[in-house]
C-alpha positions as a printed NumPy array, in Angstrom:
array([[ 81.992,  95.6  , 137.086],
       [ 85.414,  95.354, 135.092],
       [ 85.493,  95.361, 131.657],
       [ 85.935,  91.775, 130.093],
       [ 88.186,  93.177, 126.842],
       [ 91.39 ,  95.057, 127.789],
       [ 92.655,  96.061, 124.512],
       [ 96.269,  95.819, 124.272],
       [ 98.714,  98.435, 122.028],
       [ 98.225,  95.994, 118.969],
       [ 94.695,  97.114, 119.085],
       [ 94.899, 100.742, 117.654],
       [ 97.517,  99.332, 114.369],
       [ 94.891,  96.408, 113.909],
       [ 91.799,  98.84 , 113.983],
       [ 93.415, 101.162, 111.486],
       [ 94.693,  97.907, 108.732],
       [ 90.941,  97.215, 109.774],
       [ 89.953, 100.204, 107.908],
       [ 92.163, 100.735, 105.079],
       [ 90.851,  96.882, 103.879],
       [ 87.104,  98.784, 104.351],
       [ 88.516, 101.36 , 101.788],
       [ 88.006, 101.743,  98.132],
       [ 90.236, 104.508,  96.632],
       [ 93.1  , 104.294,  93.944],
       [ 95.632, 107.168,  93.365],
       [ 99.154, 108.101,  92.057],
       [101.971, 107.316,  93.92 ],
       [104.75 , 109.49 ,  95.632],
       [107.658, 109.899,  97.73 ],
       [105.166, 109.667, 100.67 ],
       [101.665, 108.505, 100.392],
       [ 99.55 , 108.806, 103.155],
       [ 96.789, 105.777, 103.435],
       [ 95.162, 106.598, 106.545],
       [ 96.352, 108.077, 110.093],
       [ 99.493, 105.894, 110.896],
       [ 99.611, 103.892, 107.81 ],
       [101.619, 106.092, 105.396],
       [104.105, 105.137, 102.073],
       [107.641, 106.697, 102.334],
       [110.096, 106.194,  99.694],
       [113.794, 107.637,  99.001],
       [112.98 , 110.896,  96.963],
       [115.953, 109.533,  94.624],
       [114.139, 106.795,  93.753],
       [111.358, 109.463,  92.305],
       [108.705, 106.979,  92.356],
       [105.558, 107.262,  90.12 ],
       [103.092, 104.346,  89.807],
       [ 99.606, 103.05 ,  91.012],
       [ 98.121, 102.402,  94.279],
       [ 94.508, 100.612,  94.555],
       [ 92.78 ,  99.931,  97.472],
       [ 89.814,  97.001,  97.27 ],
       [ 87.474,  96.506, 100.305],
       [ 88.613,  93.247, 101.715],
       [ 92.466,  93.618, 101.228],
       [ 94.667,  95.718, 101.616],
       [ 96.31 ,  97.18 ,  98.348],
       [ 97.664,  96.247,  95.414],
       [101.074,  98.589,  94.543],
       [102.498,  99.297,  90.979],
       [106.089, 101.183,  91.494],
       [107.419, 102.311,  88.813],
       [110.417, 104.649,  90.333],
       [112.265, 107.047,  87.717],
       [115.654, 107.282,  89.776],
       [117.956, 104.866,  92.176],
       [117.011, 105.14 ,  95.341],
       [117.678, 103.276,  98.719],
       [114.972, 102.442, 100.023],
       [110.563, 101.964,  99.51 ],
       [108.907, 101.53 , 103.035],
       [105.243, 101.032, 104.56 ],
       [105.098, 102.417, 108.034],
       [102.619, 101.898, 110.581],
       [102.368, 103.548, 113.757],
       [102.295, 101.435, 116.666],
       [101.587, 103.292, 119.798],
       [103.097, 100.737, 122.377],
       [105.632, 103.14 , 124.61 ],
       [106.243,  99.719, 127.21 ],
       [106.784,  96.518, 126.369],
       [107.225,  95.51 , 129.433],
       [105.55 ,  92.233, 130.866],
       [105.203,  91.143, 127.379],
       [106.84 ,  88.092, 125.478],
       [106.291,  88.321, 121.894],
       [105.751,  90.713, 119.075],
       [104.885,  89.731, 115.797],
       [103.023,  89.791, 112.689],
       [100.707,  87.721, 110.099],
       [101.273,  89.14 , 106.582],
       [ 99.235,  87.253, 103.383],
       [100.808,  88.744, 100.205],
       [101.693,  87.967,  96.386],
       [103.736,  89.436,  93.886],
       [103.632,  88.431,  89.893],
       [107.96 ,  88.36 ,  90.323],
       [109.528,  86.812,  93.606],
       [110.33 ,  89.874,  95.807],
       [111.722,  89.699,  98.989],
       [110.991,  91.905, 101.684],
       [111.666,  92.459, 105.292],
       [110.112,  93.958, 108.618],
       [111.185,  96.18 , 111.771],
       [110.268,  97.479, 115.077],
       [111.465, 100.934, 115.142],
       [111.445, 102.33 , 118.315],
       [112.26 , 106.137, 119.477],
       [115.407, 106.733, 121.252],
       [117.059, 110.167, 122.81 ],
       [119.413, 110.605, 119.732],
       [116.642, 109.106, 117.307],
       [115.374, 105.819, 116.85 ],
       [116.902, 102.218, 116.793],
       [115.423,  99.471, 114.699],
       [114.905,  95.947, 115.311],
       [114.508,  93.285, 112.448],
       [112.576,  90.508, 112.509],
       [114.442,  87.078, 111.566],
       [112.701,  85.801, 108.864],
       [112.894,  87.678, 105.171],
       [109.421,  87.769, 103.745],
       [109.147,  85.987, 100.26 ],
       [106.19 ,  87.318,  98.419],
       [105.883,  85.039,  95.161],
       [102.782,  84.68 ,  91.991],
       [101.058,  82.187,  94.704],
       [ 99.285,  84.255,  97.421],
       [101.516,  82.725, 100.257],
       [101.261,  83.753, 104.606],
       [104.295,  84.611, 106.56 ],
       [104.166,  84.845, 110.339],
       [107.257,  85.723, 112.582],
       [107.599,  87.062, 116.251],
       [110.515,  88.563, 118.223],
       [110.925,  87.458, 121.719],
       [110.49 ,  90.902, 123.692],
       [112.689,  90.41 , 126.52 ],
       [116.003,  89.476, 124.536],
       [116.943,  91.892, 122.022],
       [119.422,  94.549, 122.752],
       [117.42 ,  96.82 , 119.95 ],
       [114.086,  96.293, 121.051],
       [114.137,  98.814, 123.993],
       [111.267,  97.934, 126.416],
       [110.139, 101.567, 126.309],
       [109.997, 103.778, 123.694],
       [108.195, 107.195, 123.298],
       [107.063, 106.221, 119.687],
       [107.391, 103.041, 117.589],
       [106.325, 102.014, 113.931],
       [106.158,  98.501, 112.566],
       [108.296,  98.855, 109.282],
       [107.754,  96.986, 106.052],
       [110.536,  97.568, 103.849],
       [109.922,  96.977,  99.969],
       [112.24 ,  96.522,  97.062],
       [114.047,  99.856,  95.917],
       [113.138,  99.001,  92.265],
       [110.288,  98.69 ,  89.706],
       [107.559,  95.953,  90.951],
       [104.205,  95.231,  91.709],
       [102.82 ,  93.605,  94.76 ],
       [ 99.144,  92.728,  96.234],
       [ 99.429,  92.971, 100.065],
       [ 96.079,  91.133, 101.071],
       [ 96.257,  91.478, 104.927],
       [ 98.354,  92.096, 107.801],
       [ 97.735,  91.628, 111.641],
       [100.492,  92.518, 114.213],
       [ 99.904,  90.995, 117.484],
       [101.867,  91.581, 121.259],
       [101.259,  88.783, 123.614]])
């Protein structure tokens, strides 16, 4: 007898944002922050960020960033082990999020390549505002030149503001169909 669930490479990311919104934990934040396997918190080490991190079963944190220097760039990554996009049609995400300030963010597919990696934004900009608000967007698989349709390694990419803010991401769900 087959099995009647075939699991798909958006299974292993969803498991593990599964699990961090299981965890309760709160800590100091640094240059890179490291949530749970293949969720992790990199940031510019100009930017020299301090702040607050809290995690709250049944979301997934809340962030206060509170950097000491100018940096470039703030960014959650998340591993997503899908090496062949091939025979799929979409790749997306579900994000639920609020921020006291209006902060705009944006998302990637960053994909490994021979001399390093080549990344692949999604359309839309995310605006997190006071209002816990939903943002969904998908890339169509098949047509991007920067998508490549196999990859050794790729990370779904959520890049944050380079400055002092605060944010509550409440849940995330990427999905490949």
């Amino acid at each position: 007898m087959a099995d009647s669930i075939a699991l798909g490479p958006d299974g292993q990311i969803n498991h593990a944002l599964a699990v961090l919104r299981g965890e309760i934990r709160e800590g100091e934040l640094a240059d890179h922050v490291h949530f749970l396997p293949g969720i992790d918190l990199h940031a510019d080490p100009e930017m020299r960020i301090a702040g607050r991190y809290n995690l709250t079963e049944g979301r997934l944190f809340d962030l206060e960033v509170r950097p000491g220097g100018q940096g470039s760039w703030c960014a959650l990554h998340l591993s997503f082990p899908a090496p062949d996009l091939t025979g799929f049609g979409a790749l997306g995400f579900a994000l639920r999020g609020a921020s006291p300030e209006m902060q705009i963010l944006r998302a990637c597919i960053r994909s490994g390549v021979k001399c390093g990696f080549v990344d692949c934004f999604f359309d839309k900009h995310i605006l997190m505002r006071p209002e816990e608000s939903s943002h969904v967007d998908a890339l169509p698989v098949q047509h991007r030149h920067n998508l490549p349709l196999q990859a050794p390694w790729r990370e779904m990419i959520l890049f944050l503001p380079a400055k002092a803010f605060d944010l509550s991401l409440i849940d995330l769900r990427v999905f490949l169909v």
